[in-house]
C-alpha positions, 0 to 999 in steps of 0.5 A: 529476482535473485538482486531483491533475494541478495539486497533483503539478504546483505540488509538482514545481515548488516543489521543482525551484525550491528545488533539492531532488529530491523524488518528489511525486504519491502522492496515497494513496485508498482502492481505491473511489475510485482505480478511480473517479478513476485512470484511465491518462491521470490516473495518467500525469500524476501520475508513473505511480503510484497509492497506495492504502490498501486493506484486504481479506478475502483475500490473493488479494483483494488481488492481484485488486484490485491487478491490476484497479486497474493494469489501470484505470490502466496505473500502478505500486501503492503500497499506502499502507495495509494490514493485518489484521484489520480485524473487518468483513472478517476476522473476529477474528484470533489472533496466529497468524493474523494472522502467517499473513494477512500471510506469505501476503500478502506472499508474493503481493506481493512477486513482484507487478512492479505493487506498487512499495512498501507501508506495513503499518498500524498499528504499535500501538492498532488492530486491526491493530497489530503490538505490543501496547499492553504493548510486546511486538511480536506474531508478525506482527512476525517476519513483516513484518520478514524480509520487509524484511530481504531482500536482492533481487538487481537 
């Protein structure tokens, strides 16, 4: 803990020094770890976030693990990582499927106040990917990208 506090706190400083306004402390851990590390005074002293790269076998599981790592660590969540499928957890999925995982998900986190941001992993050579290794973009694409062709009002 006190490493992640003293590595936010020498990057603040180094970037405060050189003039530049840089956002640092997204140290990004798998769920495991964050629920072990993270609690509200660490979190509070790394700037109130926690990232974390976090596959599941639900879109509902997702939301249960994003409530209970905000409730352990009072912070706001950037998913660092996330995507489907991951074949230990989700079977194997069609391209359908896939798009259908990621619509219900993103549905589930976008009203979620606690999920500040998020990065879909991986773009292409895994499981998870959104284009095939022939360049064609896989139905998922559509999905993920309407979601981040939206307009929010503030």
């Amino acid at each position: 803990r006190q490493f992640l506090i003293d590595n936010t706190n020498v990057g603040r400083d180094a970037f405060v020094t050189i003039g530049k306004k840089v956002e640092v402390g997204y140290h990004s851990m798998n769920y495991d770890v964050a629920m072990a590390v993270m609690d509200k005074s660490t979190t509070q002293a790394v700037g109130g976030i926690v990232a974390v790269d976090h596959y599941v076998s639900s879109s509902a599981k997702m939301i249960k693990d994003i409530q209970a790592l905000k409730d352990r660590s009072g912070g706001k969540i950037f998913l660092g990582e996330f995507g489907a499928p991951i074949p230990d957890l989700n079977g194997e999925m069609s391209e359908d499927e896939q798009a259908d995982w990621l619509r219900q998900t993103l549905d589930l986190l976008v009203v979620n106040k606690s999920v500040i941001g998020l990065n879909y992993w991986v773009n292409v050579g895994g499981s998870t990917e959104l284009w095939g290794s022939d360049g064609a973009p896989r139905r998922g694409v559509d999905v993920l990208t309407s979601f981040y062709s939206r307009v929010v009002p503030q």
